[in-house]
C-alpha positions in Angstrom: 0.0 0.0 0.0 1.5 3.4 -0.8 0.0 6.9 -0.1 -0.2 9.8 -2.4 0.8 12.9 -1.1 0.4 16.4 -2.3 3.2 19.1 -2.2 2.2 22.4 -1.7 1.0 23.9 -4.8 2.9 27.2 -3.4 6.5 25.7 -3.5 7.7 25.5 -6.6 9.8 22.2 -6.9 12.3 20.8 -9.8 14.3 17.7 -10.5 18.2 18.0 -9.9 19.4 17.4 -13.3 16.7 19.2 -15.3 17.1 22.4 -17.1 13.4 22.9 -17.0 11.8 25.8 -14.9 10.8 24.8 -11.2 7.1 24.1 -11.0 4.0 22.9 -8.7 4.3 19.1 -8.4 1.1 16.3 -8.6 0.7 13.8 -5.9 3.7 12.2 -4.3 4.0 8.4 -4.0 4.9 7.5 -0.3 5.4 4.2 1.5 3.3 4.8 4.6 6.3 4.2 7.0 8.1 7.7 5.7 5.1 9.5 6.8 5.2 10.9 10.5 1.8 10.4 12.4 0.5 13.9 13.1 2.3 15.1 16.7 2.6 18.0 18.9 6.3 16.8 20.2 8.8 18.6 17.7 11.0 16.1 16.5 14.4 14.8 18.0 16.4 16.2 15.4 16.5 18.8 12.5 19.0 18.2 10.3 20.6 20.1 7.4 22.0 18.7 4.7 24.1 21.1 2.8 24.9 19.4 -0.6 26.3 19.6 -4.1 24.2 20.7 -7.1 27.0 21.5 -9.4 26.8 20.8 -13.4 28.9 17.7 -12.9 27.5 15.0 -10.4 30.1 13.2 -8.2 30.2 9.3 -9.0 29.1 6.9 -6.5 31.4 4.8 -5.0 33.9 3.1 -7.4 34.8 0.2 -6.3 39.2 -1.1 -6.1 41.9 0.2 -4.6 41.5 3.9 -5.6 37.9 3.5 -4.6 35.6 5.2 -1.9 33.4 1.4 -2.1 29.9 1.3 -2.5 29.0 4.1 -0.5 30.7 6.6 -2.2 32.3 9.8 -1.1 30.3 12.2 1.2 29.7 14.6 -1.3 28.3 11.7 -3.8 23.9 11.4 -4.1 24.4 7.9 -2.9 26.5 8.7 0.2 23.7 11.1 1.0 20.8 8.6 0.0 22.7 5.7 2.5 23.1 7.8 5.0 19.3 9.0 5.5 18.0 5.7 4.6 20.5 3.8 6.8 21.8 6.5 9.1 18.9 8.6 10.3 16.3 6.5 9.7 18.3 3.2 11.5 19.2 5.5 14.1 16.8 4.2 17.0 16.2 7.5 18.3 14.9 9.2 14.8 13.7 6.0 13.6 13.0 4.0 16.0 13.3 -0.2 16.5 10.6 -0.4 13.8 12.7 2.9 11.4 8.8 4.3 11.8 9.1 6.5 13.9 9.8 9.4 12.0 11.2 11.9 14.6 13.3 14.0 12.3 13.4 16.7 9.3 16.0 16.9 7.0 16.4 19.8 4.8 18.5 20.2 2.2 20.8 23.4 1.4 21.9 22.2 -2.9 25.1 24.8 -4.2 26.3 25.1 -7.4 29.4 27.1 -7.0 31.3 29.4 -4.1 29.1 32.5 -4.9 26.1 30.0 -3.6 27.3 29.1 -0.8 28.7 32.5 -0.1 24.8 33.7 -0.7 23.2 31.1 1.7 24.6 32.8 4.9 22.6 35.7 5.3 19.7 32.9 5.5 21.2 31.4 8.3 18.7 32.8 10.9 16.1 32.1 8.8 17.0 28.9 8.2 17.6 27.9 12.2 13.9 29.2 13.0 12.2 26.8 10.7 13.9 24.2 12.4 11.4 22.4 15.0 13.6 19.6 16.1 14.4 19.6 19.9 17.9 19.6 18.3 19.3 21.5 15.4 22.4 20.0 13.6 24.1 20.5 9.9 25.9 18.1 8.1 28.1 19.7 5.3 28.8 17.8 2.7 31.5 19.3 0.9 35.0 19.6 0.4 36.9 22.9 1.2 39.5 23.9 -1.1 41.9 26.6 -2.3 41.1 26.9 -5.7 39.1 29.1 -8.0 35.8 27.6 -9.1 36.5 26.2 -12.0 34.1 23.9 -14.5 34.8 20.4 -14.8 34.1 16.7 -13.3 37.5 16.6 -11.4 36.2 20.3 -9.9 32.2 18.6 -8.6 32.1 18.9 -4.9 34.5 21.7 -4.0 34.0 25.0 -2.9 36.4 27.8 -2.2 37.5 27.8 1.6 36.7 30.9 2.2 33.1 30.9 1.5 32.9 27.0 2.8 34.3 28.3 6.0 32.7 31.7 6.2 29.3 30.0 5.4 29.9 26.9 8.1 30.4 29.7 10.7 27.3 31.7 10.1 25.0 29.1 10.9 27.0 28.4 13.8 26.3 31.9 15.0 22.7 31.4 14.2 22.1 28.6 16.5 23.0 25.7 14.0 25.7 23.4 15.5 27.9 21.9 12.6 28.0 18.0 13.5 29.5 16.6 10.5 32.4 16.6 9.5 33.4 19.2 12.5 32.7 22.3 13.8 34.1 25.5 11.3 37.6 25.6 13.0 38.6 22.5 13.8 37.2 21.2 10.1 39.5 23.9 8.7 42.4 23.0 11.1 42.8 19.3 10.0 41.9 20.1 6.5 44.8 22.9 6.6 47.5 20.8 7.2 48.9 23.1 8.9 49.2 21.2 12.1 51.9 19.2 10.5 53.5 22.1 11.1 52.7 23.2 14.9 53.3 19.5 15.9 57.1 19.3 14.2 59.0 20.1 17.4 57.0 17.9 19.6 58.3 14.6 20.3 55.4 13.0 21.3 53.6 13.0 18.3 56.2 11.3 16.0 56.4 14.0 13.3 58.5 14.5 10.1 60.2 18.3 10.3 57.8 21.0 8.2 57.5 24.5 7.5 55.3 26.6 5.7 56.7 28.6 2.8 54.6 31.6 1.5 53.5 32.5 -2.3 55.1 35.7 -1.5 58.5 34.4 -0.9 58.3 32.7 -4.0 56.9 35.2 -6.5 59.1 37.9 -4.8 62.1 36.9 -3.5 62.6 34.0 -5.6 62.0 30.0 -5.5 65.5 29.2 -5.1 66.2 31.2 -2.0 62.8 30.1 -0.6 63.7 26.7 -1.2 67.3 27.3 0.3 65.8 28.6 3.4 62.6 26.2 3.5 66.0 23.1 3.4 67.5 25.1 6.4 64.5 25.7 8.4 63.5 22.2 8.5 67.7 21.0 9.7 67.0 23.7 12.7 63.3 22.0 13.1 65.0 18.0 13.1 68.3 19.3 15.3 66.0 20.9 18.3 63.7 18.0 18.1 65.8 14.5 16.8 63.7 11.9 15.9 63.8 8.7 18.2 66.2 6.2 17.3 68.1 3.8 19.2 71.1 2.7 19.0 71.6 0.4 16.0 68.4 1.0 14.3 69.1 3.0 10.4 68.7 6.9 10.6 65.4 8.3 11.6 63.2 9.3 9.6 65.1 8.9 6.7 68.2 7.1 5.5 69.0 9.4 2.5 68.8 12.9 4.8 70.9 11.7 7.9 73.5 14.1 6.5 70.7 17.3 6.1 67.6 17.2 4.6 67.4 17.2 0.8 64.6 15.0 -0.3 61.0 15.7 0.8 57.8 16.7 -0.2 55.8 19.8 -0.8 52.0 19.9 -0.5 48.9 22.1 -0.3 46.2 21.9 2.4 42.9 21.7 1.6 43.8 18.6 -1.1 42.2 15.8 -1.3 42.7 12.1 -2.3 46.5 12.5 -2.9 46.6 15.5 -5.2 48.9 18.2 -5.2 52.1 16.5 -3.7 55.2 16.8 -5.1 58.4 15.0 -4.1 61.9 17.0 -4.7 65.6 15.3 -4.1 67.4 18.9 -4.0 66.9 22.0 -3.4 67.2 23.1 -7.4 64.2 20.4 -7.5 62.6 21.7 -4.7 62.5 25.4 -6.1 60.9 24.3 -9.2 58.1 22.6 -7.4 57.5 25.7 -5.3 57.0 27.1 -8.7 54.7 25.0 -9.6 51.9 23.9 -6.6 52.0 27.7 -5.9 51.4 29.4 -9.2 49.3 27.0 -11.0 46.7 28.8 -12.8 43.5 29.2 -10.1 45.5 28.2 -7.2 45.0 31.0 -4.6 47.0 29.1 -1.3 49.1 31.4 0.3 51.6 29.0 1.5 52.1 25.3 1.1 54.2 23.0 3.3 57.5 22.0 2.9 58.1 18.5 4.6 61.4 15.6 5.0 61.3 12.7 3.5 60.2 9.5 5.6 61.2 6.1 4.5 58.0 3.7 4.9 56.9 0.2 3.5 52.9 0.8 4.1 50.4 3.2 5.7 48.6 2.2 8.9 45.0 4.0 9.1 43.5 4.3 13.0 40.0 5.0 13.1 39.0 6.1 16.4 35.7 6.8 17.9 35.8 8.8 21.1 32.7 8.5 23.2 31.2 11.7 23.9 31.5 11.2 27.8 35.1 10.0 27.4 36.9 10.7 30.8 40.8 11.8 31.0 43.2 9.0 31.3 41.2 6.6 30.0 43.0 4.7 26.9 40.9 4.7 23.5 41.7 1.7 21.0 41.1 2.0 17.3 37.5 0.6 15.9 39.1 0.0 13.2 42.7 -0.6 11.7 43.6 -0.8 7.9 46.5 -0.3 5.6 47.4 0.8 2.1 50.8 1.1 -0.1 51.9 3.5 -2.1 53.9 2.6 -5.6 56.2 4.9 -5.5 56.3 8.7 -7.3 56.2 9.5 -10.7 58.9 11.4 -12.7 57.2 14.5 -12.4 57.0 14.1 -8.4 53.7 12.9 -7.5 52.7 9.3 -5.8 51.1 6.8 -7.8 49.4 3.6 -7.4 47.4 3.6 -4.1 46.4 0.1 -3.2 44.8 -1.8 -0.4 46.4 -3.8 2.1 44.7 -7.1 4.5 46.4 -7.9 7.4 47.7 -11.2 5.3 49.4 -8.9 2.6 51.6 -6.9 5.4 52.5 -9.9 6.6 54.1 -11.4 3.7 55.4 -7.7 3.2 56.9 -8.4 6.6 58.1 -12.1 6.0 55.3 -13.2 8.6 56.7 -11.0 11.3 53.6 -10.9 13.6 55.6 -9.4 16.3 56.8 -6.5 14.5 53.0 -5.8 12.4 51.8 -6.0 16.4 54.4 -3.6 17.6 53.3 -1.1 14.8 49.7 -1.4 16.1 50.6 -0.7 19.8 52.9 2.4 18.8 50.8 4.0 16.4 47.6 3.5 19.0 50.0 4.8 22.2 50.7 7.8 19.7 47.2 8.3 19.2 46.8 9.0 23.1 48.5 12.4 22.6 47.1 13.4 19.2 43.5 13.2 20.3 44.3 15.1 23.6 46.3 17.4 21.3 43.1 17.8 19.3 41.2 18.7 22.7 43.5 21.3 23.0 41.8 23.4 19.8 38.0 21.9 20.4 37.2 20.9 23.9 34.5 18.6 22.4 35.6 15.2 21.7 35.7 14.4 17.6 32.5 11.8 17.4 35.2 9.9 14.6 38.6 10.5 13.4 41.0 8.9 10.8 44.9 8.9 12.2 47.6 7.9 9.1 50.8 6.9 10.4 53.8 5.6 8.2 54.9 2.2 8.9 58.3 0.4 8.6 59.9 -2.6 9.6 63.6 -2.0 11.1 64.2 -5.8 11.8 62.6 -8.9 14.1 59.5 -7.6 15.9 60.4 -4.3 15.8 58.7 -1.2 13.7 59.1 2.2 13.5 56.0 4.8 13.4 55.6 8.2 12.2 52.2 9.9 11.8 51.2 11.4 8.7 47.9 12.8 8.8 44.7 13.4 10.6 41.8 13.0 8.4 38.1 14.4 9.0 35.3 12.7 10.0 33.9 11.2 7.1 37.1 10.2 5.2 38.1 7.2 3.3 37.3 3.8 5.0 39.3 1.7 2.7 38.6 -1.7 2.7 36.2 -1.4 6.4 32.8 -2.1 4.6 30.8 -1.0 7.6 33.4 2.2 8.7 30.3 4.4 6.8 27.3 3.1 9.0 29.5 3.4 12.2 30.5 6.6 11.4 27.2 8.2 10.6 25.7 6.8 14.0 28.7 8.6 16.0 27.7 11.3 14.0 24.1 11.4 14.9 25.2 10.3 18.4 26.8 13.7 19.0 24.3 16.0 17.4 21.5 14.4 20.2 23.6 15.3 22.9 
């Protein structure tokens, strides 16, 4: 039995890919189940939705080693689609045990381009006092970038930081908590990169040496001398703060820099699925890809980071879940552990050849050294300890989910060294974890009906 409902003949409605001019829609069909029973009792939970709408659509999940799997990427129409259908209404509070229940609204915020989002923030007030739900939350879909809008299938799904940002925090003021990925600031402190940087001279957290090096310095003073004085800031960073190495194991992090750094690589924040990295092995290389990542036509970054080289067989992805009630001292274990390999880097600098690891596949890597793949595990989830209190340290609310990327080696019989590599956003990449999506979205919705 379905039910025929009737839109509003005073909202004018129109399908996503049509070119046609919005108009009044006819009757609805409806399974009875989406339907909420008439109620005084607002709902549990408004959520926003703010999603692409862009000329290009964003493929679903592509399956393979490149591959997002089969729910796609969250700015994707499937991601979106699983996540209501499975998400919200699977959630028992929204749903219920029967997924009946029905005590939400969604609304959905579609941009095209920068200048939309930049337009939807004087609604912001406007928006929050529709909301009924006894709490309001938005989920926002998109990725930030530092780029000029440009047209394109390899462009669907970005917006300019600025306005992404700019936008995120107006809402905020308004009332509207952001709940997925983050909150405005920390969202735009992991997806900076920047931290890298901040976290260099700590030795807790296991870092590579980084800097920054501004457009400026480049386009004015030169890329060679900014790329002789990016090399020499990151020998002072390594000297004050030596990487840990015992006595016997090979140089730390890198065999071919433990005479001074000359290999690394240089990256923009704000990327996304491995773009924009460049290796260098000198500093005349490294000048010529300060050239380039920071004067590509519509690139408008202001700096990009300069990093040393680390010498890794695999990466080692920690997917941690805090609870929202998590109490200090209390040690959080991953929910998840995968890995991945890189192939190497092209001639032109940039890595190549992503591809997924099981926990059988490291071990041949390894020649069946348990010991040493265990070892790796322990480190990278004791290192873990301090970067999620370090993350308290810029949002005193506990991240509902967040991805930690350390590299891995082996330096001989049960022993491995760690360094991390990246913290990635609520929401990123679950590899080859087929259920990391469903778990994330319920720590998701988790938070936002605290």
């Amino acid at each position: 039995t379905c039910l025929f409902v009737p839109p509003p003949q005073s909202i004018m409605l129109k399908d996503r890919p049509s070119h046609k001019a919005p108009s009044a829609l006819g009757p609805r069909r409806l399974q009875p189940w989406r339907v909420r029973l008439p109620s005084s009792e607002p709902p549990e939970l408004s959520l926003l939705l703010v999603r692409w709408n862009g000329e290009h659509q964003i493929n679903a999940g592509v399956e393979g080693d490149g591959g997002w799997g089969k729910f796609g990427c969250p700015p994707c129409d499937d991601y979106v689609s699983c996540m209501v259908s499975t998400g919200v209404y699977g959630h028992p509070a929204l749903g219920g045990a029967d997924r009946c229940q029905g005590s939400f609204e969604i609304f959905s915020l579609f941009v095209k381009h920068s200048r939309d989002m930049l337009e939807s923030a004087p609604m912001a007030p406007w928006m929050v006092a529709h909301m009924k739900g006894r709490k309001k939350v938005s989920f926002w879909l998109l990725w930030p970038a530092e780029w000029e809008d440009a047209g394109g299938a390899d462009y669907a799904g970005y917006i300019e930081k600025r306005a992404m940002f700019g936008t995120m925090r107006a809402y905020e003021a308004a009332g509207l908590r952001s709940g997925f990925p983050h909150p405005a600031d920390l969202y735009e402190l992991i997806t900076s990169k920047s931290w890298l940087c901040s976290l260099a001279l700590h030795p807790q957290a296991h870092c590579p040496a980084a800097t920054l090096v501004s457009k400026g310095s480049v386009t004015g003073g030169g890329a060679a001398q900014a790329a002789r004085k990016a090399l020499t800031a990151l020998e002072q960073i390594r000297r004050r703060n030596p990487f840990p190495c015992k006595p016997g194991e090979r140089p730390a992090p890198s065999n071919i820099n433990k005479n001074g750094v000359q290999k690394g690589v240089v990256k923009l924040g704000w990327s996304w699925e491995g773009r924009f990295v460049l290796s260098f092995e000198s500093e005349r290389e490294l000048a010529q890809r300060l050239t380039e990542i920071l004067t590509t036509p519509g690139c408008m970054a202001s700096t990009c980071i300069v990093q040393e080289w680390v010498d890794f067989d695999f990466e080692m992805r920690l997917y941690f879940l805090p609870p929202d009630d998590w109490q200090p001292g209390v040690w959080l274990a991953p929910a998840k552990v995968e890995c991945n390999s890189w192939g190497g880097f092209s001639e032109e600098g940039r890595p190549h050849t992503f591809r997924k690891l099981t926990e059988e596949q490291c071990l041949e890597w390894w020649e069946q050294d348990v010991d040493a793949l265990k070892h790796a595990t322990t480190e990278a989830t004791e290192l873990g300890q301090f970067l999620l209190a370090w993350l308290l340290c810029m949002d005193a609310q506990p991240v509902p989910m967040v991805r930690m990327d350390f590299m891995i080696s082996r330096l001989g019989k049960g022993q491995a060294r760690v360094v991390f590599g990246e913290y990635c956003e609520l929401g990123a990449c679950c590899l080859a974890w087929e259920n990391g999506p469903p778990t994330i979205w319920r720590a998701a919705l988790d938070s936002a009906l605290k």
